[in-house]
C-alpha positions as CSV (number, residue, x, y, z in Angstrom):
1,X,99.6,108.0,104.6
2,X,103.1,105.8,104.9
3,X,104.0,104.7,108.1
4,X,107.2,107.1,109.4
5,X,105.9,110.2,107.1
6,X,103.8,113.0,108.4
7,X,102.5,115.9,106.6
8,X,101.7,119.4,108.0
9,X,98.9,121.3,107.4
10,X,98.2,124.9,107.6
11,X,97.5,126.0,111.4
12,X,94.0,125.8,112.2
13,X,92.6,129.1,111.0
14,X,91.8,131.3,114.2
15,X,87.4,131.2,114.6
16,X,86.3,132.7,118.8
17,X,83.1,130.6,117.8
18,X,82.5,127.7,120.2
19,X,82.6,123.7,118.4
20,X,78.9,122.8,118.0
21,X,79.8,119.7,120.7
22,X,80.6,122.0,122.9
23,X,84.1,120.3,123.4
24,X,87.2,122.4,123.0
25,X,89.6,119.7,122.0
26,X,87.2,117.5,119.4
27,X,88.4,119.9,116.5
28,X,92.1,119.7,117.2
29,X,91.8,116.5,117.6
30,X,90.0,116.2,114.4
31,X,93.1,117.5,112.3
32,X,95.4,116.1,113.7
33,X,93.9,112.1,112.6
34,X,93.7,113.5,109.6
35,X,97.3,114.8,109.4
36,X,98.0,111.6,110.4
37,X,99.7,112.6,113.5
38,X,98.9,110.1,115.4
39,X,100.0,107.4,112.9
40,X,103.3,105.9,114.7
41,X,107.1,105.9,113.5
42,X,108.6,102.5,114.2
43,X,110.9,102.7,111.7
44,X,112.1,106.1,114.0
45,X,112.0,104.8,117.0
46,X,114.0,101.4,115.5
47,X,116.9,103.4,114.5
48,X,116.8,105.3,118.2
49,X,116.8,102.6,120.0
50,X,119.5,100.7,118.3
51,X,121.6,103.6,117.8
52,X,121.5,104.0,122.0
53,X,122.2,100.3,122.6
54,X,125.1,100.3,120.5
55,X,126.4,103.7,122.7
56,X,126.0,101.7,125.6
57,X,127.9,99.1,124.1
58,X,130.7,101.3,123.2
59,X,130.7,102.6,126.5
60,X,130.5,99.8,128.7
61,X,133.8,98.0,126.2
62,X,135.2,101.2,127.1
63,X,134.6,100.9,130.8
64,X,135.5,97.1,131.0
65,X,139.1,98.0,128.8
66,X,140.1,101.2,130.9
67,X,138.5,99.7,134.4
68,X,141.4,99.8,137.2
69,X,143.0,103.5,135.8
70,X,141.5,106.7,137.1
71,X,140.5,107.6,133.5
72,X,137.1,105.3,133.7
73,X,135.5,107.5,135.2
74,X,135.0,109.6,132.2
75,X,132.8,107.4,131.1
76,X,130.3,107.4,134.2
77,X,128.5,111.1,132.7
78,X,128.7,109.0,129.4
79,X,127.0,106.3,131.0
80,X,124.7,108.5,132.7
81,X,124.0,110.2,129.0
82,X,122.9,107.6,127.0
83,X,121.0,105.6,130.4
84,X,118.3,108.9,130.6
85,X,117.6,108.3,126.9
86,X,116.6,104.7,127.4
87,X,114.4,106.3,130.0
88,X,112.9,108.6,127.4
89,X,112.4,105.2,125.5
90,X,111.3,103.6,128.5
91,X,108.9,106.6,129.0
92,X,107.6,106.1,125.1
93,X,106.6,102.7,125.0
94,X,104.8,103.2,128.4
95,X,102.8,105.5,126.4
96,X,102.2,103.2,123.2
97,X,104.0,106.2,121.1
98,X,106.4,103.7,120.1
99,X,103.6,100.6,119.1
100,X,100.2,100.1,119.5
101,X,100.3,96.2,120.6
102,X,100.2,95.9,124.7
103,X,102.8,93.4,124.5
104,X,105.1,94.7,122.4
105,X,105.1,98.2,124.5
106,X,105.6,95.9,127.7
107,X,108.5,94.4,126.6
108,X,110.1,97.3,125.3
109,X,109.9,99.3,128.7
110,X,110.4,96.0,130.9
111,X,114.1,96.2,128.4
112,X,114.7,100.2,128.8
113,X,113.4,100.8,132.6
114,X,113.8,97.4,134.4
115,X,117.0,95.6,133.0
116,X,118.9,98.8,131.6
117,X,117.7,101.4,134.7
118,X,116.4,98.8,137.4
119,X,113.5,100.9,137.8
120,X,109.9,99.3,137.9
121,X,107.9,99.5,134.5
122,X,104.4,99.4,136.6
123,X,105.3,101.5,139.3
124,X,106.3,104.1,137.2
125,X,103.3,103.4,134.5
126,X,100.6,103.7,137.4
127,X,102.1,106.9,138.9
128,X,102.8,108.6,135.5
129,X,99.3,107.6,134.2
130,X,97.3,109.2,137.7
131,X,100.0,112.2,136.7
132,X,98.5,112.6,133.1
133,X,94.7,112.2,134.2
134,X,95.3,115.3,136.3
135,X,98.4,117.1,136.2
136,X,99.7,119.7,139.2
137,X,96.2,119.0,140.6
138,X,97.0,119.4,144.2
139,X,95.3,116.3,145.5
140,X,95.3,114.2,142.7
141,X,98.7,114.7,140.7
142,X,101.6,112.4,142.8
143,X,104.1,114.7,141.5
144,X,103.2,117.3,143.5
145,X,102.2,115.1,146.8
146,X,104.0,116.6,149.5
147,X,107.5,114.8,150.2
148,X,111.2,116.1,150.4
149,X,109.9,119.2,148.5
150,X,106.7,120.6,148.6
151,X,104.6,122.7,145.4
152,X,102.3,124.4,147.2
153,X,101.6,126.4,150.4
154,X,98.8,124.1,151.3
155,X,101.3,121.3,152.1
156,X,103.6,123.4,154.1
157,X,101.4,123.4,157.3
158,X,103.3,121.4,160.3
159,X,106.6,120.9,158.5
160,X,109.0,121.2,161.2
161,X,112.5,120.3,162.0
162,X,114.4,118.7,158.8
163,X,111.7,119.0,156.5
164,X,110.7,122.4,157.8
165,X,114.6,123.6,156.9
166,X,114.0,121.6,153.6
167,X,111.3,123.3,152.4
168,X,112.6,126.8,153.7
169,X,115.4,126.3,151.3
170,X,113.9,123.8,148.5
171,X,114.8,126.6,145.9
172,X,118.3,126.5,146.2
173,X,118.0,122.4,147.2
174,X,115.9,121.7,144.3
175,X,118.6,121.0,141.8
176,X,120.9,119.2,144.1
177,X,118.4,116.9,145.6
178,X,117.7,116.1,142.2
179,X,121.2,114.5,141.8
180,X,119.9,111.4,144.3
181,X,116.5,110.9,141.9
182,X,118.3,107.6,139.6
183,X,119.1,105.8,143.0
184,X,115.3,106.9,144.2
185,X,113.7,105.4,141.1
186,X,115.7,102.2,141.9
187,X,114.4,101.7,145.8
188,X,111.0,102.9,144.7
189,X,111.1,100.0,141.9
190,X,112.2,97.4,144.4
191,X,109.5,98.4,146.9
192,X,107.3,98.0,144.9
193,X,107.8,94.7,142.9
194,X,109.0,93.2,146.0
195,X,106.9,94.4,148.9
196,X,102.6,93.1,149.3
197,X,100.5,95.1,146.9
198,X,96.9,95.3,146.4
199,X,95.6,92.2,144.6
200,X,94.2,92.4,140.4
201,X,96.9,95.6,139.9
202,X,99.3,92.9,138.5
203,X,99.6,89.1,138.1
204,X,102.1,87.4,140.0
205,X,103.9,86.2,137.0
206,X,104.0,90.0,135.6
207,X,105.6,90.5,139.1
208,X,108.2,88.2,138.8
209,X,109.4,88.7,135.7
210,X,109.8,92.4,136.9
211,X,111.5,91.1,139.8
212,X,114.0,89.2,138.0
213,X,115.1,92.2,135.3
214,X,115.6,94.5,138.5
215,X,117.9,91.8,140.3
216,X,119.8,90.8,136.6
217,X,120.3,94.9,136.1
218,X,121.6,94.8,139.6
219,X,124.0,91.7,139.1
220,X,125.5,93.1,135.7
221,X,125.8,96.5,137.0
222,X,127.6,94.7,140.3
223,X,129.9,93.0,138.3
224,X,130.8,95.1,135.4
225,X,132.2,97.4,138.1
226,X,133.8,94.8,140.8
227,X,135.5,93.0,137.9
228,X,137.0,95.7,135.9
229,X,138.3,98.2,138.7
230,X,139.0,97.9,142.9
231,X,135.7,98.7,145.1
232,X,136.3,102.1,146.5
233,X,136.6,103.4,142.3
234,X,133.5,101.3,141.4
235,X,131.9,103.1,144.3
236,X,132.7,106.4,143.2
237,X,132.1,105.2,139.3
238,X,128.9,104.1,140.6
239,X,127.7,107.5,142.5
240,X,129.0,109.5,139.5
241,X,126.6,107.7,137.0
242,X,123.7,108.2,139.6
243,X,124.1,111.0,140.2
244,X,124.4,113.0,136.8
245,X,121.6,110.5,135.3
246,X,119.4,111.3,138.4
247,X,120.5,115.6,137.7
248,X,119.7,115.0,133.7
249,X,116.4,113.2,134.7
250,X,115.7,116.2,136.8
251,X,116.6,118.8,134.1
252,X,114.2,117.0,131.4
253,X,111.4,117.0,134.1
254,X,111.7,120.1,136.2
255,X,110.3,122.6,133.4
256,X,107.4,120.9,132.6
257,X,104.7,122.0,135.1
258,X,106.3,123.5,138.4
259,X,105.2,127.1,138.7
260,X,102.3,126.4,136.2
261,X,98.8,126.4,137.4
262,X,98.0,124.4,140.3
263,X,94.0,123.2,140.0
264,X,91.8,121.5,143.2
265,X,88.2,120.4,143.3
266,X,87.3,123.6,142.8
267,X,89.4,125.8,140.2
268,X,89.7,123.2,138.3
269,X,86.6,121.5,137.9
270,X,85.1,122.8,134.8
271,X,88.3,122.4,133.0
272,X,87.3,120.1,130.0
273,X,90.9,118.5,128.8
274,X,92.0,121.3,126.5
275,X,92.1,123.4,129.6
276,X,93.7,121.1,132.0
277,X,96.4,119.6,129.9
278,X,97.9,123.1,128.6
279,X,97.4,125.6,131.6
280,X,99.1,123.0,133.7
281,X,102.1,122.4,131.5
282,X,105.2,124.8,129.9
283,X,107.0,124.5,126.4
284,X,110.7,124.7,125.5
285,X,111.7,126.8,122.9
286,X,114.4,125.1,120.8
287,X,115.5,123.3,118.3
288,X,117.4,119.4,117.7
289,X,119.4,119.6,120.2
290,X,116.9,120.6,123.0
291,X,114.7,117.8,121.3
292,X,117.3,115.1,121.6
293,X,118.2,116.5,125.3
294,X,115.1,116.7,127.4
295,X,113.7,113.6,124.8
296,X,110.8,115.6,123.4
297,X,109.1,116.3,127.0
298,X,110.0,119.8,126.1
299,X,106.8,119.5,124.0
300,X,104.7,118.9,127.1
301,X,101.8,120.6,126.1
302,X,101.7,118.6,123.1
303,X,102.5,115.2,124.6
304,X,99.5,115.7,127.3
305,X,97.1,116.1,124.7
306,X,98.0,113.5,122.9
307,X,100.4,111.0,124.8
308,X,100.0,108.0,122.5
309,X,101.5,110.4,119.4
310,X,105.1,109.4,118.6
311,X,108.1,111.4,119.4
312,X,109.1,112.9,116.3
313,X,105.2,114.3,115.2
314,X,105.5,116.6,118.7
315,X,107.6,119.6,116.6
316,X,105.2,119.1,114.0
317,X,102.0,119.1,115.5
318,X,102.9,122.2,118.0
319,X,101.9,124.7,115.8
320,X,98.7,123.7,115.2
321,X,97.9,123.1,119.2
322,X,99.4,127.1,119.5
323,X,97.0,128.3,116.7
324,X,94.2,126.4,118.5
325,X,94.8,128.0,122.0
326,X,95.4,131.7,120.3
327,X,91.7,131.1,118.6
328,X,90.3,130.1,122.1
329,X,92.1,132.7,123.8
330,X,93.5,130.1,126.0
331,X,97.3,131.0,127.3
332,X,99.8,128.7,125.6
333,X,102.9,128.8,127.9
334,X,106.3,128.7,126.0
335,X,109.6,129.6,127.3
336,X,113.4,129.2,127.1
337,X,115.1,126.4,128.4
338,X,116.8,128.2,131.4
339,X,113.9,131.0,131.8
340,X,111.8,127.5,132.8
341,X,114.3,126.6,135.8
342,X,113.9,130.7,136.7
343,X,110.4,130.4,137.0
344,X,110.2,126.6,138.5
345,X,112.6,127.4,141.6
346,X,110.7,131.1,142.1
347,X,107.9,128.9,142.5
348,X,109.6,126.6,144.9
349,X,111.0,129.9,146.5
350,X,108.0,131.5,147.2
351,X,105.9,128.0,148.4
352,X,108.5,128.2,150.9
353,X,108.1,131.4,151.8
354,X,105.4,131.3,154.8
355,X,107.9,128.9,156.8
356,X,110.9,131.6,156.2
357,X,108.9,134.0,157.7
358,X,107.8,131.9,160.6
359,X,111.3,131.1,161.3
């Protein structure tokens, strides 16, 4: 088949008799090699990826020519707009959706997360890697290690004081806390390029290249803003952009697994990955625009199956992952985009619940 075209079968007819392997996911993954599904779209992601640089472009000229008048700062949720999709870009190559050489993917995310987002390409390609191995697993799964918020009532024991109140009220927190998550990627990218780590995770050299495209981000992003407007406005240009980049970052994230199942070392353990990739995670229902918004994570059942397939096969693949599940009888969750938030911050609600009642 020709790179950048993909063809759709039929869904996978519905059978309740068990693959011969005894593996739930070798037939699914069977068709879908030979849809070709997993065949990447450079040509796709080319015309992404250029079409986002030049709206940065556009809107740092307009930020540089309108720097100084009060006006500017309609370009900071503009800013913020076209920054999360170089993290969805960021997020791609980290997964080899967008090319299947190592060094090619490296230098695409070291561009998108490091120099454009000063975030760290490793840190956030070891943490999101343990994260796929074993999503919402309660010990294993990072995301859901108990910190500002907590996901479960197992980690609500002995939170007191500030993070007690926190976690009484993480619900109605959630989505403001979320507003602070671009300036959190930045200090957790710093801490970790710049502070000891253990030795083999990455070569010193790796490191200081890393190092050096968080400190240039920081310098251009410094002086775009000091040079083309006073400080107090490049402040507030500054927390604006962070803070609705950090807020859309949080909206493309927050409905893919909270309130979904939550496995240990015990639920979960027989779970082959079928099983632990699509009762942990929650579809979007929608169409382009929801595509282009949350940057095809709301196809997170489908990207945890297969998280090397590019972007654009996600839509196309879906409906033979559903027809899979439905022959299995395993749930396939799907919802609307703001039933998901409904049912991740009742989840948050009720994890917090024990602590209200103490209280």
């Amino acid at each position: 088949m020709p790179q950048g075209t993909a063809t759709l079968a039929p869904p996978i007819a519905p059978t309740r008799t068990k693959p011969v392997n005894g593996s739930e996911f070798a037939p699914l993954l069977r068709t879908v090699k030979e849809q070709g599904l997993l065949q990447r779209r450079a040509g796709w992601y080319t015309r992404g990826i250029t079409v986002n640089l030049l709206a940065l472009a556009a809107v740092i000229t307009g930020v540089a020519l309108t720097g100084g008048s009060w006006w500017v700062l309609l370009f900071a949720p503009l800013l913020a707009l076209f920054s999360t999709r170089a993290a969805f870009f960021g997020h791609d190559a980290g997964h080899a959706q967008i090319s299947g050489d190592r060094h090619t993917s490296r230098i695409i995310q070291l561009v998108h997360a490091n120099l454009l987002l000063g975030m760290s390409q490793e840190w956030w390609n070891d943490k999101h890697n343990r994260h796929h191995a074993n999503p919402n697993h309660i010990d294993k799964d990072p995301d859901v290690a108990a910190d500002v918020l907590v996901f479960t009532e197992k980690h609500t024991a002995g939170r007191a004081g500030l993070l007690g109140w926190l976690t009484r009220h993480q619900a109605w927190l959630f989505f403001p806390l979320t507003t602070l998550e671009g300036i959190a990627l930045k200090v957790y990218g710093f801490q970790a390029v710049f502070s000891p780590r253990p030795a083999g995770r990455q070569s010193r050299k790796d490191r200081a290249v890393e190092g050096a495209l968080l400190i240039a981000h920081l310098a251009a992003y410094g002086t775009l803003l000091l040079t083309t407007m006073p400080v107090g406005q490049a402040v507030l240009f500054a927390l604006v952009h962070q803070m609705v980049l950090g807020l859309h970052l949080g909206m493309a994230f927050a409905p893919n697994h909270k309130g979904m199942e939550m496995p240990d070392e015990e639920t979960g353990k027989d779970w082959g990955h079928l099983r632990r990739q699509v009762l942990t995670s929650r579809n979007i229902r929608g169409g382009l625009v929801t595509d282009w918004f949350l940057g095809g994570l709301n196809y997170q059942i489908e990207h945890h199956l297969f998280p090397s397939m590019p972007r654009p096969h996600l839509r196309l693949v879906q409906p033979l992952v559903r027809a899979h599940c439905r022959s299995l009888g395993i749930p396939y969750t799907e919802t609307g985009l703001v039933e998901s938030y409904r049912q991740a911050l009742t989840h948050l609600h009720e994890v917090g619940e024990p602590l209200r009642k103490a209280a």
